[in-house]
N, C-alpha and C positions, 0 to 999 in steps of 0.2 A: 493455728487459727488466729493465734494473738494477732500474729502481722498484718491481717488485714482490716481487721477491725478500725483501726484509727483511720485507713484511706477509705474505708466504707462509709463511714459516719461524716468522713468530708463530703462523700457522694449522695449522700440523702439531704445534703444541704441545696442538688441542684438539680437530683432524679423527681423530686415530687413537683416542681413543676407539668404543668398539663396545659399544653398549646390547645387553644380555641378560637375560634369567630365563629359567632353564635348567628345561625339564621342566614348563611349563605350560603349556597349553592353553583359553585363557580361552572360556568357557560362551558367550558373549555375542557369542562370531565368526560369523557365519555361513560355511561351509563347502560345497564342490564336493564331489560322489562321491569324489576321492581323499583328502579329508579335508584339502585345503588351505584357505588364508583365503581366501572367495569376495569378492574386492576390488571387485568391476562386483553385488556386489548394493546394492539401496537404502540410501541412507544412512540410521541411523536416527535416534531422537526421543528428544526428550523427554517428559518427561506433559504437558506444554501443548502440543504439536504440535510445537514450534520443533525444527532439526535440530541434533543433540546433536554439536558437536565435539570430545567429548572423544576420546583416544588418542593414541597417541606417533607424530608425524611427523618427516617428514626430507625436505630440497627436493629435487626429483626433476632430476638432473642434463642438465647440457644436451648436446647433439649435440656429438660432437668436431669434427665442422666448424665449429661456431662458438666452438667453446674455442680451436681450433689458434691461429686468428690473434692471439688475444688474448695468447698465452703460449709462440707460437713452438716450439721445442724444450724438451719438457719438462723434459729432463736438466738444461738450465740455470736453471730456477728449483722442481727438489721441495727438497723441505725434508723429512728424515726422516717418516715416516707419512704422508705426502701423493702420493697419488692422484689429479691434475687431473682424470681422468677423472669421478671422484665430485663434480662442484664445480659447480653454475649459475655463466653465464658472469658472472651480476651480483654474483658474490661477488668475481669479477677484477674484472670493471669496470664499477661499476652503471650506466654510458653505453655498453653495446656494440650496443648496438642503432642508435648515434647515427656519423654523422663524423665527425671529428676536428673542422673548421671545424664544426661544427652543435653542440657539448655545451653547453648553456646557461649555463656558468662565467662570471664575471663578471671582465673581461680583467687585473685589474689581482689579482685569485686563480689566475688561472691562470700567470702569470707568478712570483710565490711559490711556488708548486708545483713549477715549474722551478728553481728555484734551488734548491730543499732535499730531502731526504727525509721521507716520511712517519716518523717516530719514534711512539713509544707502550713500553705497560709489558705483557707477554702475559698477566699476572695480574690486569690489570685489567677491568673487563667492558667486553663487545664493545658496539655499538650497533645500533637499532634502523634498519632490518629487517639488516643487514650479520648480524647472529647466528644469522639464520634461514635465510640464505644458503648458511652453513655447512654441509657432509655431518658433521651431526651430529644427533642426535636432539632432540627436545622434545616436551614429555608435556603433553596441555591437561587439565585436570581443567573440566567444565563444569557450572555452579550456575544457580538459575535468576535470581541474583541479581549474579554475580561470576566469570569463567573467569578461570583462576588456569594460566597456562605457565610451567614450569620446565624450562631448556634443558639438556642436560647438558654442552653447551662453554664456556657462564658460567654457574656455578649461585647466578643470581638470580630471584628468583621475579618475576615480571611478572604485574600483575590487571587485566583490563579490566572496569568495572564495567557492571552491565546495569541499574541500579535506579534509569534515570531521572534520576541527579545531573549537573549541568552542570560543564564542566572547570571548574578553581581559577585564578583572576584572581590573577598574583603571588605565584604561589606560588616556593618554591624547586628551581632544575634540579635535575632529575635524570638520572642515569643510562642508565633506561630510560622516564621522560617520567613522563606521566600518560594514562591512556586509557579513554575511553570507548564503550560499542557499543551502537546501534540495531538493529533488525530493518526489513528491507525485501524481505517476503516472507517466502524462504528464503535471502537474503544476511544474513550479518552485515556490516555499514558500522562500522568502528574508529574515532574521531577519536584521536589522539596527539597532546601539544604539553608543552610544560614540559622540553624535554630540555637538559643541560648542553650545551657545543662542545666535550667533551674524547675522541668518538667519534668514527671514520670512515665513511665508506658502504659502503667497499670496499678490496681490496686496493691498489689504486693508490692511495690515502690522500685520495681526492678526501673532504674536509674537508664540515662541516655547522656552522652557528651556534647560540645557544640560539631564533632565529626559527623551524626547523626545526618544520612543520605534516606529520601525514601523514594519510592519511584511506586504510585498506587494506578492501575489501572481501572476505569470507570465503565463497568458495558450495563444498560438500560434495555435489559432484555422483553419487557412489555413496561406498560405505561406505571405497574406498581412496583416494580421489582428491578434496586440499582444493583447489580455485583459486582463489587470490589474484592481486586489481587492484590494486597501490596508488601511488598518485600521494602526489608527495614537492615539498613548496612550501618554499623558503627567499629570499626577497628578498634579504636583506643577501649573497648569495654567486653566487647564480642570476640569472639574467634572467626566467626561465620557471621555473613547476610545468614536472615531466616526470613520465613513467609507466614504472613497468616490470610484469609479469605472469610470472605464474610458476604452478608444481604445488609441493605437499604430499603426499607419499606416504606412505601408512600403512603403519607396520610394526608388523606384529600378530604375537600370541603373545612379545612382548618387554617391554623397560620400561628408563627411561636408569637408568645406573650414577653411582654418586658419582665428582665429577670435581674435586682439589685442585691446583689448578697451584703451588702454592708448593712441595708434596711435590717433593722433591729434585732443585729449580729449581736448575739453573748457569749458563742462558744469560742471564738478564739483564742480568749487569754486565759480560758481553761486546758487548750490543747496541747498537748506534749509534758503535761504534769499527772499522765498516769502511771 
């Protein structure tokens, strides 16, 4: 349980934010008799037909039965602002769906893993999908050219373009990659590649290289409810692509808040001297 503790406590630095706009009620919701956001209506469009995913979600968190095992007694690894309860169990460990002898780690990484701590900077940005992970919001703004997600727990802007252009051969890593997205139907299919090694997948620190391919598919089954496929391929660490799936929960009538982690940061030149 030791091992996650240090990645949890970075993640209470960005889980306690709470996206609000106070006193708005957006025109564009569809609504129930009582006047609440009617979540199980139709997803809707755009003027070209395609289903419009703009609006601010948050990963719809998972069963306490299957958080328990992953993180044992809570008491021993919250970190101020952190609510396990609120957390998909692949933000603990994006292999829990997997056995211990089954996680496709490549034996000679997973034995460095053992020996060290995951370390990292909390003011740095998270990695992909590990950010999205998070019970924390993000806002998609949708163009018919460019969906542009700005997260409010790393507030870096992330663009998938839709206009047809092929990933960049050699380009320089980044961050949060580069990504491009198809229509097949009413899914969106992501391609992501170009990402620096300096991200984790998850709280366990289980590590990614700059090989790191993801391919996430996006289906907007009514107006509350996004579900993501996304298979995650890295050879130089893995043996195997693996999968994991997940929900997007729309939180409507809101909108994410400005989020500065350096504002009157004291933990970091404490970190990694436990």
């Amino acid at each position: 349980m030791q091992k996650i503790t240090f990645a949890l406590f970075v993640m209470g630095t960005v889980a306690a934010c709470h996206a609000q706009w106070l006193n708005y009620r957006d025109p564009r919701t569809p609504r129930t008799h009582d006047g609440k956001a009617d979540l199980k209506a139709p997803a809707p469009r755009m003027p070209d037909g395609k289903p419009d995913l703009s609006g601010v979600w948050q990963v719809e968190p998972s069963p306490w039965t299957e958080l328990k095992p992953l993180v044992g007694n809570m008491n021993d690894v919250f970190a101020p602002g952190d609510d396990l309860r609120d957390f998909s169990k692949y933000a603990i460990n994006i292999f829990a769906d997997f056995k211990p002898e089954d996680v496709p780690l490549r034996p000679e990484i997973k034995a460095a893993l053992h020996r060290q701590q995951p370390e990292g900077d909390p003011c740095l940005p998270g990695g992909i999908p590990f950010v999205y992970l998070l019970p924390a919001p993000a806002k998609w703004i949708q163009t018919p050219g460019v969906i542009a997600i700005a997260s409010e727990a790393m507030p870096m802007l992330r663009q998938i373009y839709l206009d047809g252009r092929k990933m960049p051969s050699g380009a320089d890593p980044l961050w949060q990659g580069y990504s491009t997205g198809t229509w097949e139907g009413n899914t969106l299919v992501v391609e992501s590649a170009g990402f620096n090694d300096k991200t984790v997948l998850d709280a366990m620190g289980h590590p990614h290289s700059e090989s790191l391919h993801e391919v996430a598919r996006y289906h907007r089954r009514d107006f509350g409810h996004l579900d993501v496929d996304v298979t995650l391929d890295d050879a130089k660490l893995y043996t195997k692509p693996f999968v994991i799936k997940y929900t997007l929960l729309l939180q409507p009538d809101t909108d994410i808040l400005e989020f500065v982690c350096e504002e009157n940061e004291r933990d970091n030149k404490h970190l990694g001297r436990q």
